[in-house]
Each structure stands twice: as C-alpha cells, then as structure tokens.
PQR file with spaces between the fields and no chain letter, atoms N, CA, C, O and H, PARSE charges and radii, in Angstrom:
ATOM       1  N    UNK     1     -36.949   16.396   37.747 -0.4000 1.5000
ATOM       2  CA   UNK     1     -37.401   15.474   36.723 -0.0000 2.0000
ATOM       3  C    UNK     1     -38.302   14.417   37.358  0.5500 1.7000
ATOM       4  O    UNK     1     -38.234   14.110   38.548 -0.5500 1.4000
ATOM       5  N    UNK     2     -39.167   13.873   36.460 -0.4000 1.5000
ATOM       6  CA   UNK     2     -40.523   12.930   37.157 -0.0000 2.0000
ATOM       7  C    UNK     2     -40.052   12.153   36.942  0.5500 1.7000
ATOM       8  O    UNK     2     -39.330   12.054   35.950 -0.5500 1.4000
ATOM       9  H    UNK     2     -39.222   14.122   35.493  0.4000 1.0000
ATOM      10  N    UNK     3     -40.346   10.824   38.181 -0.4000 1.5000
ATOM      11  CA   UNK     3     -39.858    9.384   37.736 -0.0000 2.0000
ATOM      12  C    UNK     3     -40.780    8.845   36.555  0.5500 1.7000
ATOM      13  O    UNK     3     -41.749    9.477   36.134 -0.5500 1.4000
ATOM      14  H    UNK     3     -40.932   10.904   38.987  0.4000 1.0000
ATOM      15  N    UNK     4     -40.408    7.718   36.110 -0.4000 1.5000
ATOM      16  CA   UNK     4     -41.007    7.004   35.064 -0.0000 2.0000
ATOM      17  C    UNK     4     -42.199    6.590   35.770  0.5500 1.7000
ATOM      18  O    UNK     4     -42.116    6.446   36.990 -0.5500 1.4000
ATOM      19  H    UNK     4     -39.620    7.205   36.452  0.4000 1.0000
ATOM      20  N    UNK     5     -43.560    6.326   35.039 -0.4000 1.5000
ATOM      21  CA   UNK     5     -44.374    5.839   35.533 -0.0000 2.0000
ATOM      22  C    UNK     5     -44.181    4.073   35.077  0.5500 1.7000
ATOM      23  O    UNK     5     -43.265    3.448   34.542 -0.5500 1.4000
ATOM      24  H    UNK     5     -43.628    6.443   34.048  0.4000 1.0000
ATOM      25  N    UNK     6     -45.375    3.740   35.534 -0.4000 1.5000
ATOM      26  CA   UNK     6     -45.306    2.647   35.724 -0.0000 2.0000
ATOM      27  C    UNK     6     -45.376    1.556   34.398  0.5500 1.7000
ATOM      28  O    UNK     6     -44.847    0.462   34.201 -0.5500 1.4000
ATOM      29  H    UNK     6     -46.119    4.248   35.969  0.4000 1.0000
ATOM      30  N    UNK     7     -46.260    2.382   33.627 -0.4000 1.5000
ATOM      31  CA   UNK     7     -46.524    1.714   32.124 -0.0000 2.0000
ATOM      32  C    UNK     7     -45.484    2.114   31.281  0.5500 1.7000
ATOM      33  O    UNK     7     -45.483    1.504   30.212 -0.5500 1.4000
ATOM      34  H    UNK     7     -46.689    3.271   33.788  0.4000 1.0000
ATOM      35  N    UNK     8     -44.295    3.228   31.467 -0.4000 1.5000
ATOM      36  CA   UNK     8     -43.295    3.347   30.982 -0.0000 2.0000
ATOM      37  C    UNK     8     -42.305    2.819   30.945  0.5500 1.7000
ATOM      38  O    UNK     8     -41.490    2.735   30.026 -0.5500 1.4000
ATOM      39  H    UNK     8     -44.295    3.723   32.336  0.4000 1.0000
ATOM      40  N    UNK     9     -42.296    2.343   32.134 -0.4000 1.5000
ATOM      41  CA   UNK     9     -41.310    1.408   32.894 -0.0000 2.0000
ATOM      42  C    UNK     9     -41.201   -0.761   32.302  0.5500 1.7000
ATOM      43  O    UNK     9     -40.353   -1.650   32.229 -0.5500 1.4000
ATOM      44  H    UNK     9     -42.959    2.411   32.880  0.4000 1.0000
ATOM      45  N    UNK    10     -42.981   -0.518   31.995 -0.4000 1.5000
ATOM      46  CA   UNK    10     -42.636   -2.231   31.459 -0.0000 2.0000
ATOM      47  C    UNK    10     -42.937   -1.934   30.016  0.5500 1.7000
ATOM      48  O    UNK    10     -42.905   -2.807   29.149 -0.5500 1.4000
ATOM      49  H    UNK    10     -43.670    0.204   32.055  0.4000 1.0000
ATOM      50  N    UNK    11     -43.260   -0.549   29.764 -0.4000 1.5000
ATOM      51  CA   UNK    11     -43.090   -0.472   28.166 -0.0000 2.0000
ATOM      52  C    UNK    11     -41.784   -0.729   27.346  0.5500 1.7000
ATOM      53  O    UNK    11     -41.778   -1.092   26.170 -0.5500 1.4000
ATOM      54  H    UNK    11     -43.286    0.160   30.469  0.4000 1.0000
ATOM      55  N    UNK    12     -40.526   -0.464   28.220 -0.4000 1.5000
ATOM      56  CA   UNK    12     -39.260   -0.385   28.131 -0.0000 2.0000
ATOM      57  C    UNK    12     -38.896   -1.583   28.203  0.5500 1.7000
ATOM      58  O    UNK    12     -38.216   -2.292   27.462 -0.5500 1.4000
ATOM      59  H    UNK    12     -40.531   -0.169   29.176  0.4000 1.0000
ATOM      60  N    UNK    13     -39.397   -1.744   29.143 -0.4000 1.5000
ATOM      61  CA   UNK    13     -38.936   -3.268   29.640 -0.0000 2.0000
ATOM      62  C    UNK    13     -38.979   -4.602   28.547  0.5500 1.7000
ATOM      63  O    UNK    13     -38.034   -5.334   28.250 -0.5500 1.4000
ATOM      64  H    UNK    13     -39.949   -1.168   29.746  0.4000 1.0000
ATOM      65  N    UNK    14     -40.253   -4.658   28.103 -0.4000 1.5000
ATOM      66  CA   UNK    14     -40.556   -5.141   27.205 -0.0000 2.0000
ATOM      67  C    UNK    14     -39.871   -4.457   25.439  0.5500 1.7000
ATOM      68  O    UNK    14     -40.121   -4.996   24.360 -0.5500 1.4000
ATOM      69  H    UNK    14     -41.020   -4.064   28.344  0.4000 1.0000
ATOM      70  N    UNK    15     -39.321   -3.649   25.562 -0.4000 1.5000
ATOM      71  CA   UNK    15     -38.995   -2.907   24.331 -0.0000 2.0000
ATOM      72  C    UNK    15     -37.089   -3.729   24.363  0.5500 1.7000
ATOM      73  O    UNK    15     -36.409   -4.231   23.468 -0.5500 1.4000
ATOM      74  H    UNK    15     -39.119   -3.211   26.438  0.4000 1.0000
ATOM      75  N    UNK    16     -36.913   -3.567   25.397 -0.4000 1.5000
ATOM      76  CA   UNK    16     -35.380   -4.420   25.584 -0.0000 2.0000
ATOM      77  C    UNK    16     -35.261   -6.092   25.315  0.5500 1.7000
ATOM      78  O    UNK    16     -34.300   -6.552   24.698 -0.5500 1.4000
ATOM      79  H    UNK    16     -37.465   -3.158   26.123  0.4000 1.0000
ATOM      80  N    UNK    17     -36.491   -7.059   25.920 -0.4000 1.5000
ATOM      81  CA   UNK    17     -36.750   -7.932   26.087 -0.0000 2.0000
ATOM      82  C    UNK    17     -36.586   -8.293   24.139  0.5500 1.7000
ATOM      83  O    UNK    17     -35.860   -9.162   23.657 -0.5500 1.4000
ATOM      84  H    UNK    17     -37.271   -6.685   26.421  0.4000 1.0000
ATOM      85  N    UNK    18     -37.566   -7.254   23.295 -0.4000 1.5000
ATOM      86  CA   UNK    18     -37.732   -7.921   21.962 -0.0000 2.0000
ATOM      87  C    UNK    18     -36.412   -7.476   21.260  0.5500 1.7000
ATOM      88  O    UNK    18     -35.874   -7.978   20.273 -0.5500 1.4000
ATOM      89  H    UNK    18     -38.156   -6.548   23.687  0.4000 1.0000
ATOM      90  N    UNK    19     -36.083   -6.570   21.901 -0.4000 1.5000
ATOM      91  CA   UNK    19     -34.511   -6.082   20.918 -0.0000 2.0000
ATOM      92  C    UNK    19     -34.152   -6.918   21.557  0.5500 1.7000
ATOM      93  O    UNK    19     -35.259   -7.027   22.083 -0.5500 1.4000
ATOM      94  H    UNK    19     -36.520   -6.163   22.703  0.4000 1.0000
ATOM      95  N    UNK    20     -33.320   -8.025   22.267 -0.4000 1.5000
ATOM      96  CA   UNK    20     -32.568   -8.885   23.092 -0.0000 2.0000
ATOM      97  C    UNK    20     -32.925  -10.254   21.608  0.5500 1.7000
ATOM      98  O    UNK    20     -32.218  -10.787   20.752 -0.5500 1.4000
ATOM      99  H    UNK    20     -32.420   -7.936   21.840  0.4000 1.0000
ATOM     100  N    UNK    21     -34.218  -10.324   21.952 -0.4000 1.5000
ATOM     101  CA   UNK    21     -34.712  -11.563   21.304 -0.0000 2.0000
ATOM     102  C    UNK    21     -34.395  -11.400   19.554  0.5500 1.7000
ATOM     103  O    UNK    21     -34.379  -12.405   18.844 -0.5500 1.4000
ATOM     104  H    UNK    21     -34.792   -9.892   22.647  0.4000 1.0000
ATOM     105  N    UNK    22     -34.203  -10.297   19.104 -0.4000 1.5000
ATOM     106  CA   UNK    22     -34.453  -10.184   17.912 -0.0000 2.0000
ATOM     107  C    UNK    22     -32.915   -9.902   17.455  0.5500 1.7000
ATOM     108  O    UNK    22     -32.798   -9.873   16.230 -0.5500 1.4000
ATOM     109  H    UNK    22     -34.216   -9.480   19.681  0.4000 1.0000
ATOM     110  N    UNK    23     -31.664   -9.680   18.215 -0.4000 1.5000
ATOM     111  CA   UNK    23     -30.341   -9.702   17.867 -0.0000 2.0000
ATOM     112  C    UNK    23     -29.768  -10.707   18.374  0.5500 1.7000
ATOM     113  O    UNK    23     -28.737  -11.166   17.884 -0.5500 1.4000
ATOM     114  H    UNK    23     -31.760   -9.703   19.210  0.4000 1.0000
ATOM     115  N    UNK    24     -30.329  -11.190   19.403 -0.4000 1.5000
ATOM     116  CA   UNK    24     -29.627  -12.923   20.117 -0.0000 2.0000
ATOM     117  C    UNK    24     -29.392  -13.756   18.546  0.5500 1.7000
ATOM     118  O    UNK    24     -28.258  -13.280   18.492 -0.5500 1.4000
ATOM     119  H    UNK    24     -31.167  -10.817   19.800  0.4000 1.0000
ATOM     120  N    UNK    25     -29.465  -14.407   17.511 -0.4000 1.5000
ATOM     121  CA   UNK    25     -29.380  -14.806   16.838 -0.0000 2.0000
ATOM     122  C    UNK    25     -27.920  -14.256   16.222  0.5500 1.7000
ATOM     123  O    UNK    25     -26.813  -14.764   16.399 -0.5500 1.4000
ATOM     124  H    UNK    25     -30.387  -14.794   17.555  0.4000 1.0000
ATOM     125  N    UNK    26     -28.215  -13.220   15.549 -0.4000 1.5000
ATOM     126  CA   UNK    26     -27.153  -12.572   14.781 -0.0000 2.0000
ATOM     127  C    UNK    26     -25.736  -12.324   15.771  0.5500 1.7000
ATOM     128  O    UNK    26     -24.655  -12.135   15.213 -0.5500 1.4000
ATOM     129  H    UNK    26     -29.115  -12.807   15.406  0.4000 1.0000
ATOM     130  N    UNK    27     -25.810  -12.335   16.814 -0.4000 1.5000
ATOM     131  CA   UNK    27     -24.590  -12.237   17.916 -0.0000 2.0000
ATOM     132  C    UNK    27     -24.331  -13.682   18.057  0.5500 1.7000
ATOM     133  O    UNK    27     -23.114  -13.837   17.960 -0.5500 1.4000
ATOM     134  H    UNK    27     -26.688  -12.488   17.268  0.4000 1.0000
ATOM     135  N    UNK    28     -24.859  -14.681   18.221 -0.4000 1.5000
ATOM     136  CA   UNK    28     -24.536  -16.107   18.476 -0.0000 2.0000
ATOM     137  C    UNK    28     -23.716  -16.414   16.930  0.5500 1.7000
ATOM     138  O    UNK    28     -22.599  -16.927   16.989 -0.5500 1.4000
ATOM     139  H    UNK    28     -25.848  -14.555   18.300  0.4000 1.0000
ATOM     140  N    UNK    29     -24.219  -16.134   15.786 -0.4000 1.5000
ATOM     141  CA   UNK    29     -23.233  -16.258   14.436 -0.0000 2.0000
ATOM     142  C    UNK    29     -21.774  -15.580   14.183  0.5500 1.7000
ATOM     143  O    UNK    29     -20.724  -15.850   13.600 -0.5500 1.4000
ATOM     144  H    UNK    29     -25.126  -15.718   15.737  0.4000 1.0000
ATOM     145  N    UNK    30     -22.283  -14.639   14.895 -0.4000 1.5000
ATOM     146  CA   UNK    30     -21.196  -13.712   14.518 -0.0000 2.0000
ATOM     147  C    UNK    30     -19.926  -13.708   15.418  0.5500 1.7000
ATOM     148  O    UNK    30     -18.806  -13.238   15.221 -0.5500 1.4000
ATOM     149  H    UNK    30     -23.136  -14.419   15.370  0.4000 1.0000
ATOM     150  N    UNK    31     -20.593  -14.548   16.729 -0.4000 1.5000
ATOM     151  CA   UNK    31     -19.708  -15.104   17.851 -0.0000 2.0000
ATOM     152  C    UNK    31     -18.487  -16.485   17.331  0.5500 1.7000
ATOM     153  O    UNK    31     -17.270  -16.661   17.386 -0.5500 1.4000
ATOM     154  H    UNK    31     -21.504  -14.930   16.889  0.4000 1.0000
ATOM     155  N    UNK    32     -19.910  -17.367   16.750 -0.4000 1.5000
ATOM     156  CA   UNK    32     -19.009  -18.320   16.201 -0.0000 2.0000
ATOM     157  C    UNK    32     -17.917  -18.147   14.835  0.5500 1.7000
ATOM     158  O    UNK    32     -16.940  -18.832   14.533 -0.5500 1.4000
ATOM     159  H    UNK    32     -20.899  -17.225   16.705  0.4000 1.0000
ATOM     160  N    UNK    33     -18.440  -17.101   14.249 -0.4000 1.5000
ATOM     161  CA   UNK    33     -17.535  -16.955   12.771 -0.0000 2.0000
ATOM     162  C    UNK    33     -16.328  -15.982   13.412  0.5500 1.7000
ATOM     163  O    UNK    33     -15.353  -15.841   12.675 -0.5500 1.4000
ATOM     164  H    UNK    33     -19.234  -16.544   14.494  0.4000 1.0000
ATOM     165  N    UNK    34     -16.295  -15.382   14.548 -0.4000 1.5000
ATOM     166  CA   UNK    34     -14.487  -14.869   15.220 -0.0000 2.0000
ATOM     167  C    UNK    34     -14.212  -15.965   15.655  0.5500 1.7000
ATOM     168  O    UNK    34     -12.984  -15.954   15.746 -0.5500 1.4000
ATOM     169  H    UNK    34     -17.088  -15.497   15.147  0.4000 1.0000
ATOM     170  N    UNK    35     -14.618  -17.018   16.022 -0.4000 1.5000
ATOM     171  CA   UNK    35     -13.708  -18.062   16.747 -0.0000 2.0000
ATOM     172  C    UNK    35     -13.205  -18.970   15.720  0.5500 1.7000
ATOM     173  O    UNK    35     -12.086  -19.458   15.877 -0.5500 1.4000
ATOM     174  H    UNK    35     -15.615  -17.026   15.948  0.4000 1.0000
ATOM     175  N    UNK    36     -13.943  -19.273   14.620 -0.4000 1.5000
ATOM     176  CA   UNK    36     -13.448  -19.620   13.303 -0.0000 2.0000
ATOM     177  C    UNK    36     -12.346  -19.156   12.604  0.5500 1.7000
ATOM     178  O    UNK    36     -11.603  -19.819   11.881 -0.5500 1.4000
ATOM     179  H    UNK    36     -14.852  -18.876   14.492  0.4000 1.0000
ATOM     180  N    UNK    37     -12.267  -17.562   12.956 -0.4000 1.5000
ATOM     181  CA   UNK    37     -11.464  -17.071   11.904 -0.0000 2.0000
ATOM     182  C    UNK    37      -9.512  -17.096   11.959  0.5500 1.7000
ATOM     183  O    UNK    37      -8.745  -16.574   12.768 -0.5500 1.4000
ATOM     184  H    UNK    37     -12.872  -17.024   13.543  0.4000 1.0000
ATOM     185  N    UNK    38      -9.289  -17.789   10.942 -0.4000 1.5000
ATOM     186  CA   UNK    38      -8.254  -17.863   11.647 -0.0000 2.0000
ATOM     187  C    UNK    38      -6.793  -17.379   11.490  0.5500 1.7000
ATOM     188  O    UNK    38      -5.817  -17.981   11.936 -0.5500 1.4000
ATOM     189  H    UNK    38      -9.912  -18.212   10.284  0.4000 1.0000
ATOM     190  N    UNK    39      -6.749  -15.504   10.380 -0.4000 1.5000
ATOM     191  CA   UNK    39      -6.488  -14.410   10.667 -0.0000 2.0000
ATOM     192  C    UNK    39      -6.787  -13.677   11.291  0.5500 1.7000
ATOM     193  O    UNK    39      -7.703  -12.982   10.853 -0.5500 1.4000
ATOM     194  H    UNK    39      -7.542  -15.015   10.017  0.4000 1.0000
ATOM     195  N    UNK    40      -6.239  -13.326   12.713 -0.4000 1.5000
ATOM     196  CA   UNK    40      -6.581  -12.788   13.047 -0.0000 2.0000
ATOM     197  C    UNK    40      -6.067  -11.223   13.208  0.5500 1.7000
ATOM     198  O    UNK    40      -5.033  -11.004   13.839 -0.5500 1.4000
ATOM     199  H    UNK    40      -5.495  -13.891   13.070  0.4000 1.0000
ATOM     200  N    UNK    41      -6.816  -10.157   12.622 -0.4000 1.5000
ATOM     201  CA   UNK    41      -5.839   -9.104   12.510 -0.0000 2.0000
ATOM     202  C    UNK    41      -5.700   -7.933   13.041  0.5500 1.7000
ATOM     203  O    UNK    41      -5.731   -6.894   12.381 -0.5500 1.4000
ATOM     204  H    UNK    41      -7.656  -10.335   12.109  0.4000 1.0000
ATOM     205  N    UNK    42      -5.509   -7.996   14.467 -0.4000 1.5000
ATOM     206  CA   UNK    42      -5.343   -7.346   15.943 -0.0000 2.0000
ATOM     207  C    UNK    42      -4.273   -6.281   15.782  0.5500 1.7000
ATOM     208  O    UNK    42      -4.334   -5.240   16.437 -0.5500 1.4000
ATOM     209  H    UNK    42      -5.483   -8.840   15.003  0.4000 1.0000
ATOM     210  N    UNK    43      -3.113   -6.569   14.760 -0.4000 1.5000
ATOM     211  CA   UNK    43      -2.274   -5.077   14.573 -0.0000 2.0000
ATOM     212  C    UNK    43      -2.641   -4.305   13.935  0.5500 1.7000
ATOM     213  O    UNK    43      -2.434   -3.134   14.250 -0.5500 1.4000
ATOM     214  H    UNK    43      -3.064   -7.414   14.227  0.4000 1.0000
ATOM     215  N    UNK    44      -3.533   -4.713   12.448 -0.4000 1.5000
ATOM     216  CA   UNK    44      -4.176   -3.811   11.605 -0.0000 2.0000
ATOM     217  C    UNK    44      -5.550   -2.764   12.872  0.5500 1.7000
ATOM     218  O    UNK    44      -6.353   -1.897   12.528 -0.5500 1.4000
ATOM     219  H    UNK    44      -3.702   -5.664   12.192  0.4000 1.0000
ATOM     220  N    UNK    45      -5.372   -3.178   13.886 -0.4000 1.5000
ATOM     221  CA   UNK    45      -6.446   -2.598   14.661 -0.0000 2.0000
ATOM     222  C    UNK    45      -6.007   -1.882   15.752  0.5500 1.7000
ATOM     223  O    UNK    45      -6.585   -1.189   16.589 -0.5500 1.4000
ATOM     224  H    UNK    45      -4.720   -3.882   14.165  0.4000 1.0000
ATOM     225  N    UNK    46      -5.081   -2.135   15.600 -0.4000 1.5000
ATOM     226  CA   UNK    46      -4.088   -1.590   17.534 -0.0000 2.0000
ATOM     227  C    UNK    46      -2.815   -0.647   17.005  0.5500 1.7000
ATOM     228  O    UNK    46      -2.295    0.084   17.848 -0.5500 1.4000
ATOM     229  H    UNK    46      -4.612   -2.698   14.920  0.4000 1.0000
ATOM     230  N    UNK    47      -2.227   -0.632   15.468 -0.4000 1.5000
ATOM     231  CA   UNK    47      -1.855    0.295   15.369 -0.0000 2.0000
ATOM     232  C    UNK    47      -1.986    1.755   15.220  0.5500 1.7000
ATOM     233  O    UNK    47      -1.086    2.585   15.347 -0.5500 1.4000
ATOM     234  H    UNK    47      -2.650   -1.225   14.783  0.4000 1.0000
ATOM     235  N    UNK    48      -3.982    2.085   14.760 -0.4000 1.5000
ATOM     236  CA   UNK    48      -4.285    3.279   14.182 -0.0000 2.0000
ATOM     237  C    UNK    48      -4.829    3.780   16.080  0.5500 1.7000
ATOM     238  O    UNK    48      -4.601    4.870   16.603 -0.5500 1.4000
ATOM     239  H    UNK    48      -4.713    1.410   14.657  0.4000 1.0000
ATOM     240  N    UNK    49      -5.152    3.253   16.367 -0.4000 1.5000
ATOM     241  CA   UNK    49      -5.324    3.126   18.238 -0.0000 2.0000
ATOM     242  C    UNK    49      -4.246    3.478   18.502  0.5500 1.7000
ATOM     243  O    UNK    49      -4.423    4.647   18.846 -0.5500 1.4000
ATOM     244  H    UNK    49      -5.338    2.367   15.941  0.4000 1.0000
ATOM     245  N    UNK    50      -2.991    3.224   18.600 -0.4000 1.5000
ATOM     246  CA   UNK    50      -1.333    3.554   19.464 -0.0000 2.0000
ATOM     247  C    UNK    50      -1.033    4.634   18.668  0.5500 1.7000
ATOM     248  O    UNK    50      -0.470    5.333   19.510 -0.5500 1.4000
ATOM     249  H    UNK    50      -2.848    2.274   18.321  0.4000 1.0000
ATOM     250  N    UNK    51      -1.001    5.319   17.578 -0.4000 1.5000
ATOM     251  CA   UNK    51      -0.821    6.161   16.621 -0.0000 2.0000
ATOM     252  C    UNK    51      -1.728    7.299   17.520  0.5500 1.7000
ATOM     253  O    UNK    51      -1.129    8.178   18.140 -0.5500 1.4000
ATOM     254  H    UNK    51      -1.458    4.750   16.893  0.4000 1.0000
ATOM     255  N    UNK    52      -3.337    7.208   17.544 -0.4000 1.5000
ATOM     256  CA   UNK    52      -4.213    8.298   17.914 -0.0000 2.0000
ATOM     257  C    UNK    52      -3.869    8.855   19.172  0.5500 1.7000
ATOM     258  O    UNK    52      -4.001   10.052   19.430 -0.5500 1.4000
ATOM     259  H    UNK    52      -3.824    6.495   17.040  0.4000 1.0000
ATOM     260  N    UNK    53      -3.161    7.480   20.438 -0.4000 1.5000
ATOM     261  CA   UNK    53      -2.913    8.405   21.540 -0.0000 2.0000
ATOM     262  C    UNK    53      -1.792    8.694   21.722  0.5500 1.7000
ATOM     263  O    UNK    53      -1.387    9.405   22.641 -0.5500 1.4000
ATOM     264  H    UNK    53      -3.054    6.508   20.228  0.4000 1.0000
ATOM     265  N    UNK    54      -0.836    7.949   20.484 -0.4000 1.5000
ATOM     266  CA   UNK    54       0.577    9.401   21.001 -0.0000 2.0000
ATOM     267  C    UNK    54       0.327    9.999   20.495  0.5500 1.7000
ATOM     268  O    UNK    54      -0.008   10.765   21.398 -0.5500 1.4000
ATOM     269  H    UNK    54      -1.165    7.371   19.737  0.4000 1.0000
ATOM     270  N    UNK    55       0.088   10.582   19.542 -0.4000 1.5000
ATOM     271  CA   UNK    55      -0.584   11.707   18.625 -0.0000 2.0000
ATOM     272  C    UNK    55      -1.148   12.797   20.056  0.5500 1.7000
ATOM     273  O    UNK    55      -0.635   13.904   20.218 -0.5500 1.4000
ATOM     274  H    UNK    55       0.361    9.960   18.808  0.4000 1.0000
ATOM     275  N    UNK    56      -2.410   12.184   21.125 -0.4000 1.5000
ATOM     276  CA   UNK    56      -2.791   13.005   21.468 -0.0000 2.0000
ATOM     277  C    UNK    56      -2.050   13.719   22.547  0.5500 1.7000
ATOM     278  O    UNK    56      -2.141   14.850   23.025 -0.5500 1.4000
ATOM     279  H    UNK    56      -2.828   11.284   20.993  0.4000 1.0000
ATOM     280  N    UNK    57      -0.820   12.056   22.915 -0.4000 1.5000
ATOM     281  CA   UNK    57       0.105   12.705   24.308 -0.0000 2.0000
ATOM     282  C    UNK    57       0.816   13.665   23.769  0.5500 1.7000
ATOM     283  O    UNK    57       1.159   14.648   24.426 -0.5500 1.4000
ATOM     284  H    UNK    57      -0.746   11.137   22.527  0.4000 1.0000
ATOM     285  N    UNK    58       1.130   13.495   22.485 -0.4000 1.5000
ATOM     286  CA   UNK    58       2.015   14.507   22.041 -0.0000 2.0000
ATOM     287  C    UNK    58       1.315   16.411   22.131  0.5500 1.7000
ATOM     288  O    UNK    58       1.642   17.545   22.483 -0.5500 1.4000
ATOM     289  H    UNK    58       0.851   12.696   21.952  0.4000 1.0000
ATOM     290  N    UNK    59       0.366   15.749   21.620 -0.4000 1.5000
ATOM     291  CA   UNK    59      -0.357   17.490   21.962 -0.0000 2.0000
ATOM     292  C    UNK    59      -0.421   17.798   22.942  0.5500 1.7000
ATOM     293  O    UNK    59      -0.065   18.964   23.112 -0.5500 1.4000
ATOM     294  H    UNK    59       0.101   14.828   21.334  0.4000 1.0000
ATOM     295  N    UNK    60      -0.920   16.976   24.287 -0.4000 1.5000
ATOM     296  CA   UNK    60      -1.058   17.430   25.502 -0.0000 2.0000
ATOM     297  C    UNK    60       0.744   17.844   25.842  0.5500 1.7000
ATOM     298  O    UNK    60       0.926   19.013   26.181 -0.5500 1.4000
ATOM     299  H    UNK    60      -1.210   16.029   24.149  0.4000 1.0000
ATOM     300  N    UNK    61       1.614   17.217   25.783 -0.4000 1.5000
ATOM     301  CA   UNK    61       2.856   17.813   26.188 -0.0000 2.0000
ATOM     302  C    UNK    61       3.082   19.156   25.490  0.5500 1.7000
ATOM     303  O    UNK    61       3.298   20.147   26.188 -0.5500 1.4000
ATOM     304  H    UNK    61       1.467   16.268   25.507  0.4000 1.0000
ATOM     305  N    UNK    62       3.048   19.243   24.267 -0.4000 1.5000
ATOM     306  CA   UNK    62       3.111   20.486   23.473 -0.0000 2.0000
ATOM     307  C    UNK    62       1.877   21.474   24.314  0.5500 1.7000
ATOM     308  O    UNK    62       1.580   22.314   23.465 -0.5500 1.4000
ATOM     309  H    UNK    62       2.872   18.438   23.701  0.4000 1.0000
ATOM     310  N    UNK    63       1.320   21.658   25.146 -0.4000 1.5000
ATOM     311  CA   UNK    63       0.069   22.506   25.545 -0.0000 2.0000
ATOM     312  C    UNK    63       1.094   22.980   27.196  0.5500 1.7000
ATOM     313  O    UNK    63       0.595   23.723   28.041 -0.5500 1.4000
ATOM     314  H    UNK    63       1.561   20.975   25.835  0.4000 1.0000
C-alpha cells in the first residue's frame, strides 16, 4: 500500500481541524447539561449491559 501523499495528508488534516471546530460547541453543551442533570440513570444503562454478558458467558459455557 502507498503512503499518503503529501496534499492528502494536510487535506485530512485540515478536514479534522473543521470537524473539531464545528462539534466543539455542541460537546461543550452537552457536557454541561450531564453535569446538570440530576437523575442520573446509570442502572437503566448497566442493567441491559450485565444481562448481554451473562447471557454471552452463559453461551460460551454451554459451547
């Protein structure tokens, strides 16, 4: 495989730079409205997670 050339390389570069600049906003809001919130609902999220991997230990033992 060919390395990147050189105009590919700050084409990118610059392609990260404006996606950076253009979601920095919406991540700084969205930063402050979890620290606001003040349900926080970490089991509704960690139970379907603990469910999926015994679920999967269970298959792997059954195998």
């Amino acid at each position: 495989m060919d390395q990147m050339s050189t105009w590919e390389m700050l084409l990118l570069g610059a392609l990260v730079i404006l996606v950076l600049f253009w979601m920095g906003p919406g991540v700084k809001v969205m930063l402050e409205r979890s620290r606001q919130a003040e349900n926080r609902d970490w089991a509704g999220f960690l139970w379907p997670i603990a469910l999926v991997v015994l679920f999967v230990l269970l298959l792997i033992k059954l195998v």
